[in-house]
C-alpha positions as CSV (number, residue, x, y, z in Angstrom):
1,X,108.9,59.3,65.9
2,X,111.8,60.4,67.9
3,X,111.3,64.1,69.3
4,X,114.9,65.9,69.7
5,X,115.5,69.0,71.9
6,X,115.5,70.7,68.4
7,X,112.1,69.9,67.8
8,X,110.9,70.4,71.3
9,X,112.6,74.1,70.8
10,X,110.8,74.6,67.8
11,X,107.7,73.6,69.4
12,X,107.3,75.8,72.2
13,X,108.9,78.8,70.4
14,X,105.9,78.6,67.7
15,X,103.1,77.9,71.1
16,X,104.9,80.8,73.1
17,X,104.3,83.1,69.7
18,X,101.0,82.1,69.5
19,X,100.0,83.4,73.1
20,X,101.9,86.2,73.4
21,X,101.1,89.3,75.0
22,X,100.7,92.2,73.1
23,X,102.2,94.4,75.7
24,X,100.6,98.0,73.7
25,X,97.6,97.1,74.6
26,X,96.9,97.6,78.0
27,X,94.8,95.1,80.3
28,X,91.4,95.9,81.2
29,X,90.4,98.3,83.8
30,X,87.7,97.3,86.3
31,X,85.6,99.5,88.9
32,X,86.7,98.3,92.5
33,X,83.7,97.9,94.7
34,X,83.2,99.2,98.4
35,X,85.7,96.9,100.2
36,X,84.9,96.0,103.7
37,X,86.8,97.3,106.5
38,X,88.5,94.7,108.7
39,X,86.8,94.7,112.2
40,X,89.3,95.4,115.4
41,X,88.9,93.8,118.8
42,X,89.0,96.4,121.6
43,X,89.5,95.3,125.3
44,X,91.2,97.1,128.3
45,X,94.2,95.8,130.3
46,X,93.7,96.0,134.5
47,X,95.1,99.5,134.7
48,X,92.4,101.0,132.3
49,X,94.4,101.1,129.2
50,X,92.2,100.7,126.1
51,X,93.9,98.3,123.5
52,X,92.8,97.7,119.8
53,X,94.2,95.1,118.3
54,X,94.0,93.4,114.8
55,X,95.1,89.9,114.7
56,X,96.2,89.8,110.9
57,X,98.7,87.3,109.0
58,X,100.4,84.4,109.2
59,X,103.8,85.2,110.0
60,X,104.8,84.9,113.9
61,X,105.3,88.9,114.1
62,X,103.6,92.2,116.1
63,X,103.6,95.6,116.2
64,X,102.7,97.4,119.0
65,X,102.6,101.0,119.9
66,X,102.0,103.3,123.0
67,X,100.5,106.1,122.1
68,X,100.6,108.9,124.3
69,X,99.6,113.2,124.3
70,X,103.6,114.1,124.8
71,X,103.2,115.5,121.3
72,X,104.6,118.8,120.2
73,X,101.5,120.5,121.4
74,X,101.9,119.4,125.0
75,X,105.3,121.2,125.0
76,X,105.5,124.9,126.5
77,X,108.4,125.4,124.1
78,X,109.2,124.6,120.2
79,X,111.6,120.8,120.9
80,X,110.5,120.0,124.2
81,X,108.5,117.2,122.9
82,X,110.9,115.7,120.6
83,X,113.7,115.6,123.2
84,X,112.4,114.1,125.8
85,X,111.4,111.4,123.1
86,X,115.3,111.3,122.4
87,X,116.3,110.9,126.1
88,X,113.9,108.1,126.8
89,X,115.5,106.1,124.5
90,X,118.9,106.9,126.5
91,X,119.4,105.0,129.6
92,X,116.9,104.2,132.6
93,X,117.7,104.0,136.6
94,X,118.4,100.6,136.2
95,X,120.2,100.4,132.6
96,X,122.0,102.6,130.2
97,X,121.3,103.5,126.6
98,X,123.9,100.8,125.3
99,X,122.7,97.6,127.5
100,X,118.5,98.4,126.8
101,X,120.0,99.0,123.0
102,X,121.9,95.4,123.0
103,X,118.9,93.8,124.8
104,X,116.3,95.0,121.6
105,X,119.3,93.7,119.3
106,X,119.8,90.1,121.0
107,X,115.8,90.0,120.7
108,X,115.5,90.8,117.6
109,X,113.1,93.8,117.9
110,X,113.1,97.1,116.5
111,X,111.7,100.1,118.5
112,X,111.8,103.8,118.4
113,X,109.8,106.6,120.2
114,X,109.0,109.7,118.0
115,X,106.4,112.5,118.2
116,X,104.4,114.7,116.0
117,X,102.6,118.0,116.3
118,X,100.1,115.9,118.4
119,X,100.9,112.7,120.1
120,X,104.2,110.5,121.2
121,X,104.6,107.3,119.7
122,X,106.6,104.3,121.2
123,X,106.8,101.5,118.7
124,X,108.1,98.6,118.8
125,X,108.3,95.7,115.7
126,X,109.3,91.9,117.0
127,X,108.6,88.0,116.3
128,X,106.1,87.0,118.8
129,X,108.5,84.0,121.0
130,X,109.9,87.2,122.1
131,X,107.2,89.3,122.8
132,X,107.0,88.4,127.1
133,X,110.9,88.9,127.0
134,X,110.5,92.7,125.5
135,X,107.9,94.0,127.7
136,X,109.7,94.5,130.9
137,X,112.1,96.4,129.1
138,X,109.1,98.8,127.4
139,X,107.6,99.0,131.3
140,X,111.0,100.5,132.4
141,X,111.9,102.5,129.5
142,X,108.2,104.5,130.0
143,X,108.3,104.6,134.0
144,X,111.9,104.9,134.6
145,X,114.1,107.3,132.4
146,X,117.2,108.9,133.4
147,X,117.8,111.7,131.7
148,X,121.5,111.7,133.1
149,X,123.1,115.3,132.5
150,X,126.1,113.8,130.1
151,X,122.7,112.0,127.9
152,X,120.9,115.4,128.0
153,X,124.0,117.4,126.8
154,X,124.9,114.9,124.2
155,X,121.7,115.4,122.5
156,X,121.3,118.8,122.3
157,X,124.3,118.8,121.2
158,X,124.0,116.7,118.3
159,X,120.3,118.2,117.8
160,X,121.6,121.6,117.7
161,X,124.0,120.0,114.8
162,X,120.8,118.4,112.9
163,X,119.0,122.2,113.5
164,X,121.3,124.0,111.4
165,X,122.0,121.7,108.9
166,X,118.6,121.4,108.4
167,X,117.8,125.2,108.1
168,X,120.2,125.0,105.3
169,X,117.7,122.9,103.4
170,X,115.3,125.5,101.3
171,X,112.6,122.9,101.7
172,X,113.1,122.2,105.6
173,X,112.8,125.8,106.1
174,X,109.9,126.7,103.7
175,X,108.2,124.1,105.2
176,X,108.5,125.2,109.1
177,X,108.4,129.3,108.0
178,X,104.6,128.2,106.5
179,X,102.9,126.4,109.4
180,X,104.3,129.5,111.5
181,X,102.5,131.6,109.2
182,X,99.6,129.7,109.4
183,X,99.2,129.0,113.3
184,X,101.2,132.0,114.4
185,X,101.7,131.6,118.7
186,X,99.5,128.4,118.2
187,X,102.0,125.2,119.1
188,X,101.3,124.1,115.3
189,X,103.3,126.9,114.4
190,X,106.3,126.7,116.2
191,X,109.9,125.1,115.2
192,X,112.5,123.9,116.2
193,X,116.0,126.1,115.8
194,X,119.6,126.0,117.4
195,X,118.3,129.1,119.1
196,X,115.4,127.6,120.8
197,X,117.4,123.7,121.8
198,X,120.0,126.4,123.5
199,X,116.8,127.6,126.0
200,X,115.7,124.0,127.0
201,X,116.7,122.7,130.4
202,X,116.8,119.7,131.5
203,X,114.8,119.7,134.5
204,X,112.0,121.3,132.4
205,X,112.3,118.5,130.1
206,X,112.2,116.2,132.8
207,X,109.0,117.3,134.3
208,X,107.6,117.1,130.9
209,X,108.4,113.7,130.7
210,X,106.8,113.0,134.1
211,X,103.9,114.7,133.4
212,X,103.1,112.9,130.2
213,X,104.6,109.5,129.7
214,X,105.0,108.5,133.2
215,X,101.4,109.6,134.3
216,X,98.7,109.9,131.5
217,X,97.4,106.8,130.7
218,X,98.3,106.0,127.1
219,X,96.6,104.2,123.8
220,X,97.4,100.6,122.8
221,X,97.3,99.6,119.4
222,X,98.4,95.4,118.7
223,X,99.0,94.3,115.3
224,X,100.3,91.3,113.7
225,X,99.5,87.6,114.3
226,X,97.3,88.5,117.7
227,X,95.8,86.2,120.3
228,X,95.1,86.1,124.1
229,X,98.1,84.7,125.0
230,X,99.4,88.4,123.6
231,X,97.1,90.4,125.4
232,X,97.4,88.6,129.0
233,X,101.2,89.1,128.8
234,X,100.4,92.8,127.6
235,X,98.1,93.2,130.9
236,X,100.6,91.0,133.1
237,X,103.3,93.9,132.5
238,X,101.9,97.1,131.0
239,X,98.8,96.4,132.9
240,X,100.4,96.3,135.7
241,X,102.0,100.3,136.0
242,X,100.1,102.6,137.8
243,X,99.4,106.0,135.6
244,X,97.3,108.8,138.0
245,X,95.7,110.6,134.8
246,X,93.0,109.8,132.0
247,X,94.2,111.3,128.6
248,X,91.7,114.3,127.6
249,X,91.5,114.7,124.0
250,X,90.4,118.6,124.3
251,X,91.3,120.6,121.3
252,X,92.8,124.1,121.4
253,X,91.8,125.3,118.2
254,X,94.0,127.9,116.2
255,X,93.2,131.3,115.2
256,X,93.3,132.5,111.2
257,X,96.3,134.5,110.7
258,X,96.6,137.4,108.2
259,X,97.2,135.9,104.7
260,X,100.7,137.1,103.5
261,X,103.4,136.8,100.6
262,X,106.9,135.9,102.7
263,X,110.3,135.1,100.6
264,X,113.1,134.0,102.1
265,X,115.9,135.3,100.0
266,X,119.3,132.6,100.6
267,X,122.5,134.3,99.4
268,X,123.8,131.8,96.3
269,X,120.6,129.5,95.8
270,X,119.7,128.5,92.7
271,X,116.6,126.9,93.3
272,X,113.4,128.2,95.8
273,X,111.5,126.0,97.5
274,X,107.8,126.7,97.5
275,X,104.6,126.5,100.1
276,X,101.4,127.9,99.0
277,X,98.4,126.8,101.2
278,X,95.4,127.5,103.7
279,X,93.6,126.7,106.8
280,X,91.2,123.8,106.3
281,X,88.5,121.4,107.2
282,X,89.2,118.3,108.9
283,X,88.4,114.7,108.9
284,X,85.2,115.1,111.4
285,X,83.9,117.8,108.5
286,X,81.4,116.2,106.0
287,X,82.8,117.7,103.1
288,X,86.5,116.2,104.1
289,X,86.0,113.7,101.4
290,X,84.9,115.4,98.9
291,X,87.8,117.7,99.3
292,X,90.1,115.2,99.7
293,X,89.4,113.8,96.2
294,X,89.7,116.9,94.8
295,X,93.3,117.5,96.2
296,X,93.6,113.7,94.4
297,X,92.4,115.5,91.2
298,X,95.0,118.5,92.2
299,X,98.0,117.6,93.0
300,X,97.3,114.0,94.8
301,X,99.0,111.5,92.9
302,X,101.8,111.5,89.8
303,X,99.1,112.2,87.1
304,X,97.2,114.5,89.0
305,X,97.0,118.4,87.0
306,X,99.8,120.3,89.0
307,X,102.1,117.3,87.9
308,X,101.4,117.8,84.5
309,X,101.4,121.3,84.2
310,X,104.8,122.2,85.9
311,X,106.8,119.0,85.7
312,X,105.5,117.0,82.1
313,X,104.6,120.6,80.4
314,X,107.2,123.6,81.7
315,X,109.4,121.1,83.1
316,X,109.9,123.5,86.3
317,X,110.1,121.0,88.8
318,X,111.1,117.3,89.1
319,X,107.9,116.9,91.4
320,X,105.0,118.8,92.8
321,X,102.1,117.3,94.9
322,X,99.8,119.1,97.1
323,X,97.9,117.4,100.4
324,X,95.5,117.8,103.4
325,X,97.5,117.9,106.9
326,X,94.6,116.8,109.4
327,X,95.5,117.7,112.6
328,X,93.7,117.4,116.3
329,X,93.2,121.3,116.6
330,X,93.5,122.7,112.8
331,X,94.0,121.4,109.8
332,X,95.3,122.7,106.6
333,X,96.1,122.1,103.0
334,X,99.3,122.9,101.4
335,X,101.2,122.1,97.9
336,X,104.9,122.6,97.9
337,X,107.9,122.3,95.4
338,X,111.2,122.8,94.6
339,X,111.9,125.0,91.4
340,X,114.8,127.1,89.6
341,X,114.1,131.0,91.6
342,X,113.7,132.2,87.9
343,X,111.0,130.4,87.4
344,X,109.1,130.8,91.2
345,X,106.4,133.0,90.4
346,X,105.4,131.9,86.7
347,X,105.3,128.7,89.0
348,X,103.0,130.2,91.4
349,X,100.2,131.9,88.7
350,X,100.3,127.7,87.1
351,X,99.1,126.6,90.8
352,X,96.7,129.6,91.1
353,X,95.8,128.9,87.1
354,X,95.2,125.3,87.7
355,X,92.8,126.1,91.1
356,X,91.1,128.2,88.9
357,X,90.1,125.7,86.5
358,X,88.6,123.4,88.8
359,X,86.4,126.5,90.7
360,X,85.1,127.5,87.2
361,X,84.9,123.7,84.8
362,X,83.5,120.4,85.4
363,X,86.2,117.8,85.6
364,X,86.1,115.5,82.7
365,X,84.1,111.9,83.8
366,X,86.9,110.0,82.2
367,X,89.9,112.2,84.6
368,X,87.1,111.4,87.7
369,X,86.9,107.9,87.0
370,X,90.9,107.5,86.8
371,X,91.1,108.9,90.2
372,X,88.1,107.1,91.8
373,X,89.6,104.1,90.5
374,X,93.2,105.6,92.0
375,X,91.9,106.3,95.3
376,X,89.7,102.8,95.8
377,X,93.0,100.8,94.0
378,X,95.4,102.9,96.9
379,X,92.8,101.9,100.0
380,X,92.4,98.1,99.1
381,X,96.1,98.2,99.1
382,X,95.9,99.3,102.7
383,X,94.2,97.0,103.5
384,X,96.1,93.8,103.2
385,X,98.9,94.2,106.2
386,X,97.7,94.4,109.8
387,X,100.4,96.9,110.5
388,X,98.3,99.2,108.1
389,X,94.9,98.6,108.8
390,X,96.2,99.4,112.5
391,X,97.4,102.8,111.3
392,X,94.2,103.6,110.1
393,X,92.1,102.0,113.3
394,X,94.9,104.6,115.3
395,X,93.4,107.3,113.0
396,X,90.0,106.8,113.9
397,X,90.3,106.0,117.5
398,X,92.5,109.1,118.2
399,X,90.5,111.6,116.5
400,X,87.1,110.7,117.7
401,X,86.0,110.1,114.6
402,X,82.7,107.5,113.4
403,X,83.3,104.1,113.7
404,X,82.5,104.3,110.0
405,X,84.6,106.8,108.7
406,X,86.5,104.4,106.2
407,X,83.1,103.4,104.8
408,X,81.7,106.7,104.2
409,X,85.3,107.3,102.6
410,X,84.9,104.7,99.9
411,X,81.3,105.7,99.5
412,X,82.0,109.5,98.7
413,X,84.5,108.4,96.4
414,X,82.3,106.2,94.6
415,X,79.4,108.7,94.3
416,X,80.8,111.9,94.0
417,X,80.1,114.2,90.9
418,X,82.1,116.6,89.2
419,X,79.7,119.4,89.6
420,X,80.0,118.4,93.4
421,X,84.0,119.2,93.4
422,X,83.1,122.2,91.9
423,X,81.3,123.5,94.3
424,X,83.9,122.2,97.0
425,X,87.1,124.2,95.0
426,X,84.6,127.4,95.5
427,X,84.5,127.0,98.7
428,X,87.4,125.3,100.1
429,X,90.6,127.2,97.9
430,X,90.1,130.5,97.7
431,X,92.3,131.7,96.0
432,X,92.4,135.2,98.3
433,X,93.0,133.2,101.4
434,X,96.4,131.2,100.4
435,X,99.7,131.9,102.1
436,X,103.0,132.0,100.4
437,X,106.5,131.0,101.8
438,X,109.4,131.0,99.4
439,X,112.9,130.2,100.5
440,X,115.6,130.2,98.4
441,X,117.1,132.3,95.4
């Protein structure tokens, strides 16, 4: 019998019916199990620099960061930090911002150096054959900046520019005007403004820099595909600088400020931007877990209740989320979003409404499952590059915390009972205890 393409067509047409998807009928769900964390190897190079790194993937490519204490913190005024960040990255004695710039391009590597409220981070992403080549250049860029008066007043000036652009934003501002309200004089609570970049000087950012980056002795964290021939080029260059000072991880912790209602009122906004949130427990705290699963539950994720309350059900807002902000000397939790100023404090009673609800029911075991299942789903996920499983290894390393910690995480989240969370929203978000920024209309 002879078979023509019109046959053959006909054939797998009725086969390809046959086993069809029925795509309104979604696929199974499964539990996810406690997922093993993937162990790190931790040496030191000859200068005592600890390095953890995770040899991960196939690919010829690594990751590797300098951590250092330069953070906003460090800083005796609001920008310090982040400037001297900027200046590092133009020009040394020996080069200028342009030749170390074309010499990461010809290599193919990416790097940057930025800080946060507590560290400095120098990172820098490359293919291995390249990896001896970079390093000199990473040795001189950390021992050797310029900070050349024409660099120094090119930045602030074009910071200055970012600065008041950026106060423009409702959200930027909402979001600086609460941690100030929050930490008060603490270094958590203050910001950056054109005001304050006009009071920096450049030998004051200088010394910062030379009493941080040049002489504590950072944190190494290696990532990608990893082996010794890595790590002895790491310890034949970085290992090499001399740095007089051990880094102490002491923690200034913040005092509570008085709880308060502030509105910033912006002549012709439409919309106000919204942070409602308290002090609160960290990651070293038992009950961090538990709390952070009920944020999950709260505002955590797309489906989470604040989501579909104010976006899916009034339609205030195109998106609302709340979070935990762990910090080294405070921590805090926060929810923020953007809404028409008409409807700002209907929006606020939905967020107090929707606390409320968790202090006083039980949430439902089919809403705690979804999340369990949410949480474990996001963590396994994280777990699959080396450049994020070195994230998290950073997070446990520079916080002190047990070697453990992930573990315990996936365990809590497994175990944990609604009448649990309960007792966590009691004690954890009261309701008397959250500060208000509004910016906006």
């Amino acid at each position: 019998m002879l078979i023509t393409n019109d046959i053959l067509r006909d054939v797998i047409c009725i086969l390809a019916h046959k086993h069809m998807l029925d795509r309104t009928i979604p696929p199974p769900a499964f539990p996810i199990e406690l997922v093993k964390f993937p162990s790190n190897q931790v040496g030191h190079l000859s200068n005592g620099i600890p390095v953890y790194s995770i040899n991960l993937g196939e690919q010829p490519v690594f990751k590797l960061e300098i951590i250092s204490p330069a953070g906003t913190k460090a800083g005796s005024q609001a920008g310090m930090a982040s400037m001297v960040a900027n200046l590092m990255k133009r020009g040394t004695l020996k080069h200028s911002a342009q030749a170390i710039h074309e010499a990461f391009d010809f290599l193919g590597a990416f790097w940057d150096i930025q800080c946060n409220l507590d560290y400095a981070n120098f990172s820098i992403y490359g293919l291995n054959k390249h990896f001896d080549s970079l390093l000199p250049w990473v040795a001189e860029i950390l021992k050797e900046a310029q900070f050349s008066t024409e660099e120094f007043e090119k930045e602030i000036a074009i910071e200055t520019q970012k600065a008041k652009l950026n106060w423009q934003k409702t959200s930027f501002a909402a979001s600086q005007l609460f941690r100030n309200q929050l930490f008060g004089d603490h270094a958590y609570g203050r910001y950056m403004s054109p005001e304050t970049l006009g009071n920096l000087k450049k030998s004051d950012l200088f010394q910062f820099y030379i009493s941080t980056w040049a002489s504590i002795r950072p944190i190494i964290f290696l990532s990608g595909k990893i082996s010794d021939k890595e790590l002895k080029l790491l310890d034949a260059s970085i290992g090499q600088l001399h740095f007089e000072n051990s880094w102490s991880k002491e923690s200034n912790p913040s005092t509570s400020q008085e709880v308060k209602i502030q509105h910033d009122r912006r002549e012709g906004a439409l919309q106000t931007s919204i942070r409602m949130g308290k002090l609160a427990i960290g990651r070293e705290h038992p009950d961090y877990f538990k709390l952070s699963i009920l944020n999950t539950v709260l505002g955590g994720y797309f489906g989470s209740r604040l989501q579909n309350n104010i976006r899916e059900d009034k339609g205030f807002t195109y998106g609302i989320s709340s979070s935990i902000v762990p910090l080294h000397d405070a921590s805090y939790w926060v929810t923020g979003t953007d809404v028409n100023g008409e409807n700002s404090e209907q929006t606020l009673d939905e967020i107090r409404k929707e606390i409320k609800i968790l202090q006083q029911e039980l949430i439902p075991e089919e809403e705690l499952e979804l999340v369990k299942n949410y949480l474990m789903g996001s963590f396994t996920g994280e777990l699959t590059q080396a450049f994020d499983i070195a994230e998290k290894i950073k997070v446990v390393q520079l916080e002190n915390l047990a070697p453990n910690f992930y573990d315990q995480f996936q365990r809590e989240i497994l175990q944990c009972q609604a009448q649990e969370l309960r007792e966590i929203a009691n004690q954890y978000l009261n309701l008397d205890e959250l500060h208000v920024v509004m910016v906006g209309a």
